[in-house]
C-alpha positions in Angstrom: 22.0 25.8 -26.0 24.7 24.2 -23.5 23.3 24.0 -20.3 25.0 26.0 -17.1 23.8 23.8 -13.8 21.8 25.9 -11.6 21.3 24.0 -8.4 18.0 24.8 -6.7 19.5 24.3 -3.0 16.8 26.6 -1.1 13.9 24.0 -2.7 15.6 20.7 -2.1 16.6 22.2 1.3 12.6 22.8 2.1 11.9 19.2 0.8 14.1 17.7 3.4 12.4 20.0 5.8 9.4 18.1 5.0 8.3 15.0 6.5 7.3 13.4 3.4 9.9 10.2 2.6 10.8 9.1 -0.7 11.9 6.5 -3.2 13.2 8.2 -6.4 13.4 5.9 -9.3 14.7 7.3 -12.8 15.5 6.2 -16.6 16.8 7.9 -19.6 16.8 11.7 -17.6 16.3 12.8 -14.3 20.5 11.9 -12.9 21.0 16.1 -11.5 17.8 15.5 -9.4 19.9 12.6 -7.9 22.9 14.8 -7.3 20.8 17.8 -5.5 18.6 15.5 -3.5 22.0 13.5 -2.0 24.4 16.7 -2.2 22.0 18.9 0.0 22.5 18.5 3.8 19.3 16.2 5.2 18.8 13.9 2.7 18.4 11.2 4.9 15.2 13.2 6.1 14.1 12.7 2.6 15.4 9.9 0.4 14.8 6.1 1.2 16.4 4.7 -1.9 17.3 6.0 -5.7 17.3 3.4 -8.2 18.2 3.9 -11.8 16.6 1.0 -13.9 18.4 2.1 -17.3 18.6 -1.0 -19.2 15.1 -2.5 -20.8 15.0 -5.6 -18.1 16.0 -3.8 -15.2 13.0 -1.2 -15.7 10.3 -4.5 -16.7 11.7 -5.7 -13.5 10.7 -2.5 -11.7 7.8 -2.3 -12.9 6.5 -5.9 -12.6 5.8 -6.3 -16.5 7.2 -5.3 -19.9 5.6 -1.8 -21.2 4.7 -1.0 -24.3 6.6 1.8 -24.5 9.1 2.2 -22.0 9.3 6.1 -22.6 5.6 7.1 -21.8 3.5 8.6 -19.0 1.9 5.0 -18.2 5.1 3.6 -17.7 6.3 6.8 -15.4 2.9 5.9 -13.5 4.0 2.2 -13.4 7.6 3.0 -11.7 6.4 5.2 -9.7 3.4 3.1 -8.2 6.7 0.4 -7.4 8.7 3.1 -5.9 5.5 4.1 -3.6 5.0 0.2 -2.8 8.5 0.0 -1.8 8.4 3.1 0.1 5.7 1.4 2.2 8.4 -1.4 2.8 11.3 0.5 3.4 9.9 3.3 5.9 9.9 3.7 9.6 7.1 4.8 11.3 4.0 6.3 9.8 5.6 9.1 7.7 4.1 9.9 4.4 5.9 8.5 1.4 6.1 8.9 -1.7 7.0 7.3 -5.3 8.8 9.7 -7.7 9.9 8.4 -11.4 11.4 9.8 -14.5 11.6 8.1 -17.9 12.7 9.8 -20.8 14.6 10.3 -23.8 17.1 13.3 -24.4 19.4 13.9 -26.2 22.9 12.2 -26.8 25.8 11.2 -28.7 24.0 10.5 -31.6 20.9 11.9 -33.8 17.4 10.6 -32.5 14.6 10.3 -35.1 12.0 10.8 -32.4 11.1 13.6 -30.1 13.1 14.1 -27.2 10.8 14.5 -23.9 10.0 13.0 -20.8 7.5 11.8 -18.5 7.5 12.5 -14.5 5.2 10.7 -12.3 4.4 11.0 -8.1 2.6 8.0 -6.9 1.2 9.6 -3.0 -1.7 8.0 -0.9 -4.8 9.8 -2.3 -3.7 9.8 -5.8 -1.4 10.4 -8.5 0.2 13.5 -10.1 1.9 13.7 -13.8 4.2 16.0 -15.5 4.9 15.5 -19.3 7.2 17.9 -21.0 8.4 17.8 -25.4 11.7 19.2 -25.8 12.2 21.5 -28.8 14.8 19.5 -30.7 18.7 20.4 -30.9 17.7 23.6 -28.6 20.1 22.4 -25.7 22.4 19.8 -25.2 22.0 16.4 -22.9 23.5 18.0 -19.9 20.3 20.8 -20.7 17.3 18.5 -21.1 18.6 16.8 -18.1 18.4 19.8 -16.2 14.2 20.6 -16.5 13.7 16.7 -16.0 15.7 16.5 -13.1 13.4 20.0 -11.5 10.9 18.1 -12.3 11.3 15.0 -10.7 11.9 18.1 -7.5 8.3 19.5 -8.1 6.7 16.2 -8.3 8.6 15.8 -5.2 7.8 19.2 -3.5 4.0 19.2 -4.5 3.3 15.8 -3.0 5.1 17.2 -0.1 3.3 20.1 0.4 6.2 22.6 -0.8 6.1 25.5 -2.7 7.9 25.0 -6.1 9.7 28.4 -7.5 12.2 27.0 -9.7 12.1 28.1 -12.9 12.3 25.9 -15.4 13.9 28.0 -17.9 11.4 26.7 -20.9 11.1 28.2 -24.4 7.9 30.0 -24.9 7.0 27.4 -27.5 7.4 24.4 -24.7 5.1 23.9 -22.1 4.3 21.1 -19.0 1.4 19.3 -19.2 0.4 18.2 -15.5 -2.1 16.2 -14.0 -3.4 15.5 -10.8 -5.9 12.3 -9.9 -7.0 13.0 -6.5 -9.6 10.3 -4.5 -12.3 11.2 -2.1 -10.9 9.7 0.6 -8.8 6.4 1.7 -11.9 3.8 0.7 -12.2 5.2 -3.0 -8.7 4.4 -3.0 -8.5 1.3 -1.6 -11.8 0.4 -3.9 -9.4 1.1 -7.0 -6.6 -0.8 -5.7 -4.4 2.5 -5.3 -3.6 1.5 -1.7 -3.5 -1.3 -0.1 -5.0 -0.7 3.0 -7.1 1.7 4.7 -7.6 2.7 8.4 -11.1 4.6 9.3 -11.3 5.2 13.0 -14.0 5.2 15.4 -14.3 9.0 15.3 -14.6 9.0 11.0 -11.4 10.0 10.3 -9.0 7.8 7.8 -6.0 6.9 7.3 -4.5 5.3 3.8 -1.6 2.6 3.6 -0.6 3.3 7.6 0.8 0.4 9.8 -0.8 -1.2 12.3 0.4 -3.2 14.7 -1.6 -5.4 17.8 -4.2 -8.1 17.1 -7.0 -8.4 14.1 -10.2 -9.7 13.5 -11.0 -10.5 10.7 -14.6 -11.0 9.1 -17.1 -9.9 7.0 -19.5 -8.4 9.8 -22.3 -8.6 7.9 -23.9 -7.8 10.4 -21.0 -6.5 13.4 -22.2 -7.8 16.7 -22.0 -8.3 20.3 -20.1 -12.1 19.6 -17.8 -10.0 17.4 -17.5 -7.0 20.5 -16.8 -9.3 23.4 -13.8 -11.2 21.3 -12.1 -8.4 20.7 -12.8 -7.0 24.3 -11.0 -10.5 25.5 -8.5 -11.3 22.9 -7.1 -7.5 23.8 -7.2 -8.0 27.4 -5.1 -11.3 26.5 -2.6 -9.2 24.2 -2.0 -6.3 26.3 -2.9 -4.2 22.9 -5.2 -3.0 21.1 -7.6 -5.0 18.6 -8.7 -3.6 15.3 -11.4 -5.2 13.3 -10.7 -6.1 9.6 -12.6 -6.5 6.6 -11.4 -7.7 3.3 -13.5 -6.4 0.0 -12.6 -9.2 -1.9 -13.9 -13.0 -0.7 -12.3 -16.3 -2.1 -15.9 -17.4 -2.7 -18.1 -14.5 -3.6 -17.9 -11.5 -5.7 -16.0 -8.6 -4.4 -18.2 -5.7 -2.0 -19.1 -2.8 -3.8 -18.3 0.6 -2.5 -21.3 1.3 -1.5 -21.8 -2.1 1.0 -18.5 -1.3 2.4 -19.4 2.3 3.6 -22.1 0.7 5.0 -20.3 -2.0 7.1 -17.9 0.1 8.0 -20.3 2.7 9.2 -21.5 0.0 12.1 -18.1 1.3 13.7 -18.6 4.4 14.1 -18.1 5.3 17.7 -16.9 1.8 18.6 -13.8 0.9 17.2 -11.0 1.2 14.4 -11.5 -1.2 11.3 -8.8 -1.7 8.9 -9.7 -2.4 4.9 -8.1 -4.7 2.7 -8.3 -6.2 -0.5 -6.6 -9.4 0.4 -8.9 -12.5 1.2 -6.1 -14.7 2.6 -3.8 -14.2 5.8 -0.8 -15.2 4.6 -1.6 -12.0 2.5 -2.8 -9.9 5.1 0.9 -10.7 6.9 2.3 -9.0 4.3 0.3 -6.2 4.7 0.2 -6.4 9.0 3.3 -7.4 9.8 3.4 -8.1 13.6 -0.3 -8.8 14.2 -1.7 -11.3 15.8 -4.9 -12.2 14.1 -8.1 -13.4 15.8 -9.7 -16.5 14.8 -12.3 -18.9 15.3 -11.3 -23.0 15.2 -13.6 -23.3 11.7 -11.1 -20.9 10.6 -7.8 -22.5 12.1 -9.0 -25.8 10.6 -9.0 -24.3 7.2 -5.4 -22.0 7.8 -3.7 -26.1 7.6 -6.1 -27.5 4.6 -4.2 -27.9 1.3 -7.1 -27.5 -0.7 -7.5 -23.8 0.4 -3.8 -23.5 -1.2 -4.7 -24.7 -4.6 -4.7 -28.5 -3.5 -0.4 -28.0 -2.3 1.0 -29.0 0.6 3.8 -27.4 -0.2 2.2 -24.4 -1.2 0.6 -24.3 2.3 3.8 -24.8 4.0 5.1 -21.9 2.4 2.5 -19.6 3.0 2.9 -20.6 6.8 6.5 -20.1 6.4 5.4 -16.1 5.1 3.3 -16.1 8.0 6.2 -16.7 10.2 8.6 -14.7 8.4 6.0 -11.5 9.0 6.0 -12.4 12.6 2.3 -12.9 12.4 0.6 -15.1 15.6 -3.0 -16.7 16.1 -5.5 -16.5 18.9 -8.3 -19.2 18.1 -11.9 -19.0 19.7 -13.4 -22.2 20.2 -16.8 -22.9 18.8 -19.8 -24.9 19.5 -21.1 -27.6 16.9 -24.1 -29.8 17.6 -23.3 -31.0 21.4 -19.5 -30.4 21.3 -17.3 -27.2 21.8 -14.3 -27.4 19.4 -10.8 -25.6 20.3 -7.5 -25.7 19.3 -6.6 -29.0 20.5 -9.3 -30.3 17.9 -7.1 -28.6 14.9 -4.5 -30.9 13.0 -0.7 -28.3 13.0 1.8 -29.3 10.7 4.9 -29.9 13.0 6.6 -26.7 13.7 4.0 -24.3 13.9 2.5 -25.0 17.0 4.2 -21.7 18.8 2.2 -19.7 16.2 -1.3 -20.2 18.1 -2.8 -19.8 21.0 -6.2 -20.9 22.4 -8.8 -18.8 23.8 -10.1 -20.3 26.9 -13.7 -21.1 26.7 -13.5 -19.4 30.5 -12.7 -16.2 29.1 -14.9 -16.8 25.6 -17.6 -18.4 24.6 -20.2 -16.7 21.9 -23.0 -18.7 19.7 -24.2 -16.3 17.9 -24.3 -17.0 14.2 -23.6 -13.8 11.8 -26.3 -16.1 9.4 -28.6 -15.9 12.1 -28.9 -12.8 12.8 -29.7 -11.9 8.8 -32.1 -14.6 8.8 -34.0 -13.0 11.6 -33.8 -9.5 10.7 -35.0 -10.8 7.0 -38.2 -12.6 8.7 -38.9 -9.4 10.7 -38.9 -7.6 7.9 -40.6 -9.5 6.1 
C-alpha cells in the first residue's frame, strides 16, 4: 500500500493552541510529525527543539547510556525522559512541557528479517504515557509506516496536552495500539521515584511538580520546623526584597534517604505557613542546577563546610568547580552566624577561596540571632514523652 500524506492540520493547529511546550525527539520513524508540527502556523507556541538522534551514538548520547535494544518501548521512555529534562532547560516561564520520542523500525530499501513497528513515548510531570504499534509486513511502503508513527508522536503530543485526538490512523483490522498511561498521585510520589526533580507544595496544600522558583532558600531537614527556622526566613526575606521558600532534600550525604511517609509528615508542619520546595539533591552546587537564581540561606557550620575539600571527595579542584557551577547558576549565600561555647561565629570566621567572596553575605547578628538546636528540641520532646 503506497501511502497518500494526509496532513492532520486542524489537530496540530489545536496543539499549538495549547500551552503545553515541547521537545520532540525521533529515530528510525516519526520525520512527517516533524514536518506538520513546523509547517503549521504557531509552532513556536509549541515546539522547543526536534532532534533526530538516527545513528547508534547520537541516540546513547541522548539517552545518557547505551540500550539494549535501541528499537524498544524502554528506550522510547529513555529519550523521552531526556527530551522532558531538556524541556525543563530550554523553557520560559512555568509552562507545561513535555518529552515526546519515537524509535522505530519501518520499512526501507532493503528486506528486514524482523518486524517492522515502533515505539512512542510522552514523558509529562505526573507520569508517563506509551504507545506501541507492529506493522503488518509489506502492507505499505516506508513513506506509509511513517505516516501512523508520525500521528502518533501527535497523540502522544495532544493527550499530554489535553487535546482531543480524532485522527484516524488508518490501521488494518488485524493491527492494533497498545497504550499505556503511568499516572502518580501527586508531585511527592513523583519526586519519591525520581520522575521529577523537584516539587513545590504550597502553604494552602496545593503542588506543583518540576516549576521554577526563584528568591532565597533554606535549606534543612526540619526535623522538627521551628521558630529559629521562622524568624530566618522572616529576616533573610526582608534582606532580599523576595520571597523565601524552605527546602528539604530526601536524600542526606550521611544518612539513608526519607521515606515517603516521613516526608508527608515534614512537609505537613507547613501547612498554612509557607511554601517548601522538595528535592532529591543533598548538595548545593546541585540544587543550583535545579534553582537557578536563588540565593540560599545558610548557617556559618554550613558555609565552613561549602569551602572543605573533603566534602568534594577530598579535591580542591573538584571544589572549585563546583563553586564555579555555583556561579555559573547565578546562585548567592546569606550566612547566619552561630553561637559555640562563648563565641558567636559569622562569616568573617569562614576561610573563601579567593574570588568568591561576592557570592556571600552575612546576616547581622542585629537582625539574627537564634540558639535553638533542631537536636534539642527532639531530645526534649523524646524525654517528655517518655
Amino acid at each position: 500500500m503506497n501511502s497518500q500524506l494526509q496532513i492532520p492540520i486542524d489537530l496540530v493547529q489545536r496543539i499549538h493552541d495549547s500551552q503545553t511546550l515541547a521537545v520532540v525527539s525521533v529515530a528510525g520513524a516519526g520525520t512527517a510529525a516533524i514536518s506538520w508540527l513546523l509547517g503549521v502556523a504557531g509552532a513556536s507556541r509549541t515546539v522547543l527543539e526536534i532532534s533526530v538522534p538516527y545513528a547508534s551514538p547520537a541516540l546513547t548520547e541522548f539517552v545518557g547510556y547505551e540500550p539494549t535494544q535501541f528499537v524498544s518501548e524502554e528506550t522510547a521512555v529513555a529519550m523521552a525522559k531526556s527530551a522532558y529534562r531538556r524541556a525543563l532547560h530550554l523553557r520560559e516561564g512555568a509552562a507545561p512541557v513535555v518529552g515526546i520520542a519515537c524509535t522505530a523500525t519501518i520499512a526501507t530499501d532493503r528486506t528486514k528479517r524482523g518486524e517492522h513497528r515502533c515505539h512512542i513515548a510522552a514523558w509529562h510531570s505526573i507520569g508517563v504515557n506509551t504507545y506501541n504499534l507492529t506493522f503488518i509486513k509489506g502492507l505499505r511502503d516506508r513513506a506509509g509506516e511513517d505516516e501512523i508513527a508520525s500521528k502518533l508522536v501527535l497523540r502522544a503530543i495532544a493527550e499530554s496536552a489535553g487535546v482531543e485526538f480524532d485522527t484516524d490512523l488508518r490501521l488494518d483490522s488485524s493491527e492494533g495500539v497498545q497504550s499505556t498511561a503511568k499516572r502518580y498521585e501527586d508531585p511527592i510520589e513523583a519526586l519519591m521515584t525520581g520522575h521529577i526533580e523537584t516539587a513545590i507544595v504550597r502553604a494552602d496544600g496545593s503542588m506543583l511538580a518540576d516549576e521554577p522558583f526563584t528568591g532565597g532558600i533554606l535549606s534543612g531537614s526540619f526535623n522538627p520546623l521551628h521558630e529559629g527556622h521562622e524568624a530566618l526566613v522572616e529576616t533573610a526575606s526582608k534582606m532580599l526584597g523576595e520571597p523565601v521558600a524552605y527546602e528539604l532534600s530526601v536524600t542526606n550525604v550521611d544518612k539513608p534517604p526519607l521515606l515517603e511517609g516521613e516526608v508527608r509528615r515534614r512537609v505537613a508542619q507547613f501547612t498554612g505557613k509557607a511554601s517548601i520546595v522538595l528535592t532529591r539533591v543533598p548538595v548545593f552546587y546541585e540544587k543550583a542546577s535545579l534553582l537557578p537564581g536563588c540565593t540560599f540561606i545558610i548557617g556559618v557550620d554550613t558555609a565552613v563546610r561549602l569551602f572543605d575539600p573533603r566534602y568534594y571527595g577530598g579535591s580542591a579542584s573538584q571544589m572549585m568547580l563546583a563553586l564555579e557551577q555555583m556561579r555559573k547558576h547565578n546562585c548567592r549565600f546569606l550566612v547566619a552566624g552561630r553561637a559555640e561555647g562563648n563565641a558567636f561565629r559569622t562569616l568573617s570566621d569562614v576561610n573563601i577561596p579567593d574570588g568568591f567572596d561576592d557570592m556571600l553575605q552575612p546576616i547581622p547578628e542585629s537582625a539574627f540571632r537564634s540558639d535553638i538546636s533542631s537536636t534539642q528540641i527532639r531530645q526534649a520532646q523524646g524525654a517528655v514523652s517518655a
